[in-house]
N, C-alpha and C positions, 0 to 999 in steps of 0.2 A: 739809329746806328750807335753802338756801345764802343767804345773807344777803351782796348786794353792793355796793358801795357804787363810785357815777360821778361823782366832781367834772366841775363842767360848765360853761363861759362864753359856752355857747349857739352855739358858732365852729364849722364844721365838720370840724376836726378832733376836737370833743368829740361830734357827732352822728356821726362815725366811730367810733369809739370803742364808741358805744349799739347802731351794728348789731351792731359785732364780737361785744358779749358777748350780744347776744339769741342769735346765730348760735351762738355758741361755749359757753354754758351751755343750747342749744335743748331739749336732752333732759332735763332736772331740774328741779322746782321752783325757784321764786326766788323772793326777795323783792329788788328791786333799787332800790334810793335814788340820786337824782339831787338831787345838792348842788348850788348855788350861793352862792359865799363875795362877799357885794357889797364889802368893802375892795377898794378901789381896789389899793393896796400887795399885795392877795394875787396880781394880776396882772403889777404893774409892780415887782417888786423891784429889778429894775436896766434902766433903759432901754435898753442894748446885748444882755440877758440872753434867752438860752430859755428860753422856758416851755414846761413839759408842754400848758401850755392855753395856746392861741391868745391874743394881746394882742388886746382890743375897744374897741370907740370907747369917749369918756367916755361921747359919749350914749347909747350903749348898757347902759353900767353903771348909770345913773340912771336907765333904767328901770325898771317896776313888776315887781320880781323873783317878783313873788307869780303873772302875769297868763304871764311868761316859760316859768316852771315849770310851769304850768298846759297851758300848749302844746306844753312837751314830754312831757309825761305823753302827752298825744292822741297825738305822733306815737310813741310806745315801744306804745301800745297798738296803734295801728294796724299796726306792722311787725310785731309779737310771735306767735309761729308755738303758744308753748304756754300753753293755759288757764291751766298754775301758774307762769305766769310776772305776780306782780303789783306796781305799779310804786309809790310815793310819791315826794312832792316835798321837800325840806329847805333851809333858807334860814337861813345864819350870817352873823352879823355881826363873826365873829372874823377874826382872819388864817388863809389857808389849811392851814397845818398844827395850829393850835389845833384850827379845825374839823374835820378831818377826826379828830387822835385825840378828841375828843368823840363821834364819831359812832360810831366802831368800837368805844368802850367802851361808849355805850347800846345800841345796835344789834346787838351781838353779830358785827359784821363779818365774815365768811372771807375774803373779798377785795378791793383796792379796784382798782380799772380805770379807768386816767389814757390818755388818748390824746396823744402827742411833735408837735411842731411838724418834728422833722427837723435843718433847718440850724442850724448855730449862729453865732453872730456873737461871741460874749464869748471871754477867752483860756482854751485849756483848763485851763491850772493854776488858776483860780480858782472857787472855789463856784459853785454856779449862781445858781438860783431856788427861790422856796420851794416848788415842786411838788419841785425835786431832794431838798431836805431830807424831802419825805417818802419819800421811797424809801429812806434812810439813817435817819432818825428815825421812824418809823411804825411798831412792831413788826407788822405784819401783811402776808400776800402783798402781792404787787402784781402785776397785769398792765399791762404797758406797750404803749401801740400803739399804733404810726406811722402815719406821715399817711397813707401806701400802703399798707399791710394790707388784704389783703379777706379773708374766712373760708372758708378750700377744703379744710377739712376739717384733722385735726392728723396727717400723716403719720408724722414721726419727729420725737421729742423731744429733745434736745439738752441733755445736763448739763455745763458746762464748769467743771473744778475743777484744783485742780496737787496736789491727794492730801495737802493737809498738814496737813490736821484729820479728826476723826470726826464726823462731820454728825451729830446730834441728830433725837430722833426726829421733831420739828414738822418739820425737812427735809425727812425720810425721808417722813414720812406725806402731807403734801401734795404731792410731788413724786410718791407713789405714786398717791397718789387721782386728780393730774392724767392719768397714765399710764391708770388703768382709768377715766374717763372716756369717752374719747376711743380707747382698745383700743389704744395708740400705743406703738411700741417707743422704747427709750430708750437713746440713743449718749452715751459718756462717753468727753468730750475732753477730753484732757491736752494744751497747750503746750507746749511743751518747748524752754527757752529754749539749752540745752546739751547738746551730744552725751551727755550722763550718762544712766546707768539710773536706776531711781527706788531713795531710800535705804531699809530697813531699816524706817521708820514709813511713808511711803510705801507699800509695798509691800503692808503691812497692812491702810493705810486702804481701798486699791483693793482689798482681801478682804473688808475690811467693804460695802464697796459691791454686790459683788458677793455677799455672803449674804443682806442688807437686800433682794435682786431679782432673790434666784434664783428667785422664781416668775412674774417678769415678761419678756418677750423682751427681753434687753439686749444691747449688746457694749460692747467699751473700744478706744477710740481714742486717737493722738496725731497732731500736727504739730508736726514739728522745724525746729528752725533757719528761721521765717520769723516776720515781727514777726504781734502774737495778732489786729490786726483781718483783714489778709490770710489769717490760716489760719483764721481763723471764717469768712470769706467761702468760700474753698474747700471747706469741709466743709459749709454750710449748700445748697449749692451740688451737691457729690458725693452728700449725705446725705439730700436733698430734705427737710430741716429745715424744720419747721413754727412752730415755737416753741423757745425758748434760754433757758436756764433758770441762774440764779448766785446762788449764796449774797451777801448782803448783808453783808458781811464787811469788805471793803475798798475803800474810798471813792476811791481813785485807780483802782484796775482799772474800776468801776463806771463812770467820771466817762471813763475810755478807752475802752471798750467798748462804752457803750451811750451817752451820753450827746456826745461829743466825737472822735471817731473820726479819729486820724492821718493813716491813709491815704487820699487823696480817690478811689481807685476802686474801695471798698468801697459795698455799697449795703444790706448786712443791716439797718442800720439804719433805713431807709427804710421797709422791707418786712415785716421778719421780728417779730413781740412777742417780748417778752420777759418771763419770770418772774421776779420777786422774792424768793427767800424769805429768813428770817427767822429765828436759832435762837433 
């Protein structure tokens, strides 16, 4: 039984969101918790800022969160395709990232499932929102999903790494488990910022990778010489990439990547979830 967990501000980017993981955990048990954080401030951290969850009226938020919750409970039941899929309601009075690690340490978490607003308005070299800091401070997966995601099944999985660490087994094994889920083969892109071959540690790590899932269907990838949102687009694209998957690691690739994306005629972000993990 997987234990999930949905912050929610009721917006329909966050009922986006609730289809996605009904659809996309359809086959297994769940237990699935739908928070609601009423601080104001868990919303509006910065007035020009994205939020992973939708900004809602005040008078929205001053509604009776208890009556809200309740409502969307019906509507998770009523979409919900399997028996062992059962729902509860959770209601904090903390700020959004207090609440949420409260809830993955009583709750036993496996993953929490945030739905993206998309555009941004704030400059990218600056922090975000405090949905951003959970993706950076939250030791646990995270599934991220765009306002445009719809669930059509997980074709090809997408590991995008530059080879310079040995990923740890909590990597390994949830990036696996996500794999046998969903029967989905797994493509490991390298960027490659310079005509260079890969060094010496390099070389090895992409051996580790490939021992960790030699019993899985995988291949390794690169694109050279193009900036990394344009060659994720292309490859997401060539690769019919389902989901995109990056170690939690470092906060400027993250914050380029997924969250603030350079180039304006990329659209992966729009479209494509993304995983989170966590060593």
């Amino acid at each position: 039984m997987k234990n999930i967990l949905i912050p929610t501000d009721f917006s329909e980017n966050s009922h986006n969101a609730i289809r996605y993981a009904l659809d996309y955990f359809s086959d297994i048990p769940v237990n699935f918790y739908i928070l609601h954080v009423s601080l104001k401030k868990s919303f509006f951290a910065d007035e020009e800022a994205e939020d992973f969850l939708d900004p809602i009226s005040e008078m929205q938020i001053t509604q009776n969160p208890t009556a809200l919750l309740k409502e969307e409970l019906k509507a998770c039941n009523l979409l919900a395709k399997n028996p062992d899929h059962c729902f509860f309601s959770l209601h904090e009075g903390l700020n959004l990232v207090e609440a949420i690690r409260k809830q993955v340490a009583e709750k036993e978490i496996d993953y929490i499932l945030m739905g993206t607003k998309g555009t941004s308005k704030m400059n990218r070299n600056e922090m975000g929102s405090n949905t951003c800091d959970v993706i950076t401070k939250v030791k646990c997966p995270i599934l991220v999903i765009p306002e445009n995601a719809k669930f059509n099944g997980i074709k090809n999985i997408a590991f995008v790494t530059d080879y310079n660490c040995i990923y740890r087994n909590k990597v390994i094994s949830t990036l696996s488990e996500t794999l046998d889920l969903h029967q989905s083969p797994l493509r490991v892109l390298h960027i490659k910022s310079q005509s260079t071959g890969l060094t010496a540690s390099q070389t090895d790590n992409k051996g580790f990778l490939h021992y960790f899932f030699k019993e899985k269907k995988h291949s390794f990838h690169f694109v050279e010489n193009k900036d990394m949102e344009t060659g994720i687009q292309d490859f997401v694209e060539t690769w019919e990439i389902s989901l995109v998957s990056i170690v939690a690691k470092n906060l400027n690739f993250i914050q380029r990547l997924l969250l603030r994306p350079v180039v304006k005629t990329v659209s992966y972000y729009n479209e494509v979830p993304f995983l989170v993990l966590h060593e």
